[in-house]
N, C-alpha and C positions, 0 to 999 in steps of 0.2 A: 504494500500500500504506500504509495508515494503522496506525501503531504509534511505538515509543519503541526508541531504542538506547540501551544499554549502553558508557556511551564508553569504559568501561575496558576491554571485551572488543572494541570496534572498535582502537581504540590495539592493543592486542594482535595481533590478525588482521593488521593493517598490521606488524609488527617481525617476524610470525610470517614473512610473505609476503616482505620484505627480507634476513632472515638465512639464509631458506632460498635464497634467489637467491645471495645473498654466498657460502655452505659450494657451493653448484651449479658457480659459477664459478671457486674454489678447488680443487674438484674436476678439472672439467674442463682445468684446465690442466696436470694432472698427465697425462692423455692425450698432450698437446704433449711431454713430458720422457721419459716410457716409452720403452723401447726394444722391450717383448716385446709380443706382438700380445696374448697374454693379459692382462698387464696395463694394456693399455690400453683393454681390453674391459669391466675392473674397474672400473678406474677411471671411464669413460664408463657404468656401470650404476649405480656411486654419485651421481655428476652429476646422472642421468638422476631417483634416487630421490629423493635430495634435493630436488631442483626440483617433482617431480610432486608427493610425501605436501605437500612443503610447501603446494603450491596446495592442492590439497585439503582442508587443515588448517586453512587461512588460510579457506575458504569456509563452513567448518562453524563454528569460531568465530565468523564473521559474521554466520553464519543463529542460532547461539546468542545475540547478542548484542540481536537483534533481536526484541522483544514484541508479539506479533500479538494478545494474547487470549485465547489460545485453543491448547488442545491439536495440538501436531504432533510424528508419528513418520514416521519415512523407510522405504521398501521397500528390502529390502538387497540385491536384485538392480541396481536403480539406480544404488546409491550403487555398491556396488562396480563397480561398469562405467563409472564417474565417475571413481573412483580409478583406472583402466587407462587410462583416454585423457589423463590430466594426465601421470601415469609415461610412454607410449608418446610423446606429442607432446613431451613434455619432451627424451624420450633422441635422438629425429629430430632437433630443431632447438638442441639442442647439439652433437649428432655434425656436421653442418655448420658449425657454429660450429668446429670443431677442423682442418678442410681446411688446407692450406697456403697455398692462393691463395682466399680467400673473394669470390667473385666477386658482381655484384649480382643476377644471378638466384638464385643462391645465396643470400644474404642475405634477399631479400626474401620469397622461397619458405620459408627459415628461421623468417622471424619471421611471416608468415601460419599457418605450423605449430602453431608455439606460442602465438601469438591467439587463432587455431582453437581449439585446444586448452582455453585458456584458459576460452573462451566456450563449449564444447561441457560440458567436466567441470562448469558453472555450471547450465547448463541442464541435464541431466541429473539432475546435485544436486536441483534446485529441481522437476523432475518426479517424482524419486523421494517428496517433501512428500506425507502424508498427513493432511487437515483435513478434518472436519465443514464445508465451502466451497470454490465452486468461483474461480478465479483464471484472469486475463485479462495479457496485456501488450501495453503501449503501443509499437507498432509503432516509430516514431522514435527513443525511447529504448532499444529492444533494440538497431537496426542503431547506432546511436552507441558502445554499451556495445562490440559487437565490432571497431568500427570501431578505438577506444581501445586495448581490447587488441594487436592488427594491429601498432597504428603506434609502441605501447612498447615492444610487444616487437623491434621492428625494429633501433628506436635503442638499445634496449639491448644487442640481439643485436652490432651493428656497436660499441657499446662497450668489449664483452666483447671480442671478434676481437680489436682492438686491442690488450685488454689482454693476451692470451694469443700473440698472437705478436712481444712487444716482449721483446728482448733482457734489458733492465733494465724490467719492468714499472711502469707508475705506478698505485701505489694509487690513485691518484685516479679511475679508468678502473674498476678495479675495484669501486671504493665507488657510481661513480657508475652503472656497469651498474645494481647489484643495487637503487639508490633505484630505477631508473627500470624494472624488471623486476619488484621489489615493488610501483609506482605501478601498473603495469600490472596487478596480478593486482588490486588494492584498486579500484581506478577502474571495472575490467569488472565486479566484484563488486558493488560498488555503486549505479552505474548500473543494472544487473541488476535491482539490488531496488527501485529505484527507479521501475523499468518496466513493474513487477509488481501487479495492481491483483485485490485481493479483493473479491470478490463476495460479500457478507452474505446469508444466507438461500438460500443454492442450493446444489446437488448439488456434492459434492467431485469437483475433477479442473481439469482445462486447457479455458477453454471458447475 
C-alpha cells in the first residue's frame, strides 16, 4: 500500500489502543472483588466494552491516519459487525481471564480469542473500505499480522491473570498487560496495512 501517515494520528491510535487495555483490565478486576453475580456481569460488560470500542477506535484512527489519495467511505453494515466481534471476543477472553485457576488451555484459547478477534474486526474494517480500486494482500504478511496479535494477546492475557489475582497487585503487571495488549492491537493493525497492496486503475473490491 503506497501512501503517507499521519504520525500524530498513528501516536494517537497506539495511546488510544493502550489506555483502552489499561480502563479493560481495571475493569475486569472489579469482576474478581464483586460478590453479586449481577455485578459482576456489569462489570465484565464494561471490561468487555472498553477493550472492544477501544480496538475498534484505535483501527479507524489508523485507517484515518493513513493517505491513500484518494476518496474512501466505509459500508456500515461492515463496520458495525467489526465493532460486535472486537466487543464479543473482547468480553470471551477477559471472562476467562477472571476464572480462579486460569489454566493453559484456558489461556491460550483466551488469547487466540482475542487475536482472532483482533484480526477479524481489522479485516472486516478494511473490507467494509469503499474506493474507486481494487486491493490485494500479501499473503505472508497477513498470516504474520494474526500470528502477532495471537501471541500479545496471550502474554498479555497471562499478565493481566497475574495481575488480577495477586492479593497486593503490582502495577507493574498491570501497566505492562495493557503496553503489551495495546502492542498487540497496533502491531496486527499495522502489519495489516502493510499487507494490503492497491491496485491503481481496476474495479473496486478485494481481488
Amino acid at each position: 500500500m503506497h501512501g503517507s501517515y499521519s504520525p500524530s494520528l498513528v501516536l494517537l491510535s497506539i495511546l488510544v489502543a493502550v489506555l483502552a487495555s489499561h480502563a479493560a483490565l481495571q475493569l475486569i478486576r472489579q469482576v474478581a472483588l464483586s460478590v453479586s453475580r449481577a455485578s459482576r456481569l456489569g462489570w465484565l460488560l464494561g471490561g468487555a466494552l472498553a477493550m472492544g470500542l477501544g480496538i475498534w477506535s484505535m483501527h479507524f484512527i489508523g485507517m484515518l491516519a493513513y493517505d491513500i489519495g484518494t476518496s474512501v467511505t466505509y459500508e456500515w453494515g461492515l463496520t458495525l459487525l467489526s465493532m460486535m466481534v472486537a466487543v464479543l471476543s473482547s468480553g470471551l477472553a477477559l471472562w476467562a481471564n477472571t476464572l480462579s485457576r486460569l489454566t493453559l488451555p484456558w489461556l491460550f484459547g483466551s488469547g487466540a480469542v482475542m487475536g482472532g478477534g483482533i484480526a477479524s474486526m481489522h479485516y472486516l474494517g478494511m473490507a467494509a473500505m469503499q474506493m474507486p480500486m481494487a486491493y490485494r494482500y500479501d499473503a505472508p504478511l497477513l498470516g504474520l499480522s494474526i500470528l502477532v496479535a495471537v501471541i500479545a494477546s496471550t502474554a498479555a492475557l497471562w499478565l493481566g491473570g497475574l495481575f488480577l489475582h495477586q492479593r497486593r497487585p503490582r502495577r507493574s503487571y498491570q501497566a505492562l498487560a495493557a503496553l503489551l495488549m495495546g502492542g498487540a492491537i497496533a502491531g496486527m493493525h499495522y502489519l495489516g496495512m502493510a499487507a494490503m497492496e492497491v491496485v491503481p486503475g481496476s474495479m473496486s473490491g478485494w481481488q
